[in-house]
Short mmCIF file of the C-alpha atoms (twelve columns), coordinates in Angstrom:
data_MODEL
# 
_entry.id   MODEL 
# 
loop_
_atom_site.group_PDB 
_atom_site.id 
_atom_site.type_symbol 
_atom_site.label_atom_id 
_atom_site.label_alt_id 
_atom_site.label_comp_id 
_atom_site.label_asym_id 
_atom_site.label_seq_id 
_atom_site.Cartn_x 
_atom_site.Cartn_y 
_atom_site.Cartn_z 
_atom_site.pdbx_PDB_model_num 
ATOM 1  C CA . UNK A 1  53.255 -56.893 183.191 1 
ATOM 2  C CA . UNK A 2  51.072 -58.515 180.542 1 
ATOM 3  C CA . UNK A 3  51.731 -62.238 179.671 1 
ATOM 4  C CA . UNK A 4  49.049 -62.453 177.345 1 
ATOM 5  C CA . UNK A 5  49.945 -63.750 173.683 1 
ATOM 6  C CA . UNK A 6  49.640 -61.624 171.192 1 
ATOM 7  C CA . UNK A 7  49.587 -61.488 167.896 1 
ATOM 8  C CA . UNK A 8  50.833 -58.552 165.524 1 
ATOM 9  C CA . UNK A 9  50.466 -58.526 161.591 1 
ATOM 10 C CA . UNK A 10 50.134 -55.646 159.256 1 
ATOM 11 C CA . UNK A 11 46.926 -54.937 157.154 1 
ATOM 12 C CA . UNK A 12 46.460 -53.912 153.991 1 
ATOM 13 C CA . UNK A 13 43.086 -53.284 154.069 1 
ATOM 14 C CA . UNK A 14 43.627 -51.234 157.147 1 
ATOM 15 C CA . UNK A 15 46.846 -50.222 156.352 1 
ATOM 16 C CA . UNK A 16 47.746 -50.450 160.455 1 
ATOM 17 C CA . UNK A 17 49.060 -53.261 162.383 1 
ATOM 18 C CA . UNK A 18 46.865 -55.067 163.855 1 
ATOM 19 C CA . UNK A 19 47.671 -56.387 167.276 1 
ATOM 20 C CA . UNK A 20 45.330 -59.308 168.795 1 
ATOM 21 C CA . UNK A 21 45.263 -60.575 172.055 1 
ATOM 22 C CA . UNK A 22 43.429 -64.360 171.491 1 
ATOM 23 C CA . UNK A 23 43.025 -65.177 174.993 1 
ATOM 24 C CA . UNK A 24 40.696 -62.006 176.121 1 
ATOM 25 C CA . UNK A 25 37.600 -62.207 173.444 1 
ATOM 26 C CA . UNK A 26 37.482 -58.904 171.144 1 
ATOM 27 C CA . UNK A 27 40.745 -57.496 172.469 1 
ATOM 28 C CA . UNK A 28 42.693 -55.558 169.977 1 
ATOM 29 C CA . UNK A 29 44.260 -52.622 169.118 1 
ATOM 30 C CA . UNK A 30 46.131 -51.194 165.988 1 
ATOM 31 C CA . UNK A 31 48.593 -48.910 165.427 1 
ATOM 32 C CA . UNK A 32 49.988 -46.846 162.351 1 
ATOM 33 C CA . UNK A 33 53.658 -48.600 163.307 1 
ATOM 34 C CA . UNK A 34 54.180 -52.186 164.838 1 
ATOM 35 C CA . UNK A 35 55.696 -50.347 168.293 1 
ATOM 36 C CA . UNK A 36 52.182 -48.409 168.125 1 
ATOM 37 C CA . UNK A 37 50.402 -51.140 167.744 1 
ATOM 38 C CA . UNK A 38 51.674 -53.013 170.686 1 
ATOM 39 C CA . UNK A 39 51.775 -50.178 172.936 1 
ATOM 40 C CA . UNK A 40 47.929 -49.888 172.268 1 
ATOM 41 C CA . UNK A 41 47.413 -52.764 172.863 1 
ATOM 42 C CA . UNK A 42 49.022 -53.375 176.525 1 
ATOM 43 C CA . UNK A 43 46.764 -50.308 177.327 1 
ATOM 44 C CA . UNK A 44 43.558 -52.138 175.951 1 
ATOM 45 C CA . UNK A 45 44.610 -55.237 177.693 1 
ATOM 46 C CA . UNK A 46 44.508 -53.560 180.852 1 
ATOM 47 C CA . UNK A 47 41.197 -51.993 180.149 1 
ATOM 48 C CA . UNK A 48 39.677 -55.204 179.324 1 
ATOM 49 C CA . UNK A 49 40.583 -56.994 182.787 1 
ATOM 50 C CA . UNK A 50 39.821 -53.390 184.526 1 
ATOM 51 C CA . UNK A 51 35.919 -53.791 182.661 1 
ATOM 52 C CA . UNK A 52 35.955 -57.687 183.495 1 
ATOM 53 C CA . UNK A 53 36.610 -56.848 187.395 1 
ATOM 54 C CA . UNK A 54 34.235 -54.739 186.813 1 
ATOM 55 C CA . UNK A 55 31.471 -56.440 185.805 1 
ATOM 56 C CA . UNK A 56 32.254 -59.755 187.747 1 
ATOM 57 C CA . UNK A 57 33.336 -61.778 184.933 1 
ATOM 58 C CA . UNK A 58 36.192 -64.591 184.898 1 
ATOM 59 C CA . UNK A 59 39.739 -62.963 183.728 1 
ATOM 60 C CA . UNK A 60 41.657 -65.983 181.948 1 
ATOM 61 C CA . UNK A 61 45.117 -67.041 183.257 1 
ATOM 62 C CA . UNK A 62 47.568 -66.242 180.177 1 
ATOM 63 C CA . UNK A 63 48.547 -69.587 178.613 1 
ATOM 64 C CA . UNK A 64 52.091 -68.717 177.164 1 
ATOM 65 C CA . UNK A 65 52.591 -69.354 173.177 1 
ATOM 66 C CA . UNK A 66 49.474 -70.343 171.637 1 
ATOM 67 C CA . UNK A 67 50.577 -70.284 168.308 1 
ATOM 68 C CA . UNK A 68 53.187 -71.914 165.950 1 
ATOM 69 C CA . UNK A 69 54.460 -70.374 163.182 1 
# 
């Protein structure tokens, strides 16, 4: 179960949702709907600390709520 923040806003540029994890450096995901988006995202999450175990690297502990809105 991922307890990693994350962040979900829409983009018009992209026009996706955009779903950022803050904690795990460059992980993201987007998705043409906002229940897209996350789902991506919980499977890049798990990539990411799959390719840090990987390659030795530190996985950080999630931190809860990072951000205020």
């Amino acid at each position: 179960m991922n307890r990693y923040e994350i962040i979900i806003y829409w983009s018009k540029d992209d026009q996706a949702f955009i779903a950022e994890v803050p904690e795990l450096a460059g992980c993201a995901a987007d998705g043409t709907t906002y229940q897209e988006a996350l789902a991506n995202v919980e499977t890049v999450i798990q990539e990411w600390i799959e390719t840090a175990k990987e390659l030795g690297r530190p996985i950080p502990e999630p931190k809860g709520r990072l951000a205020f809105a």
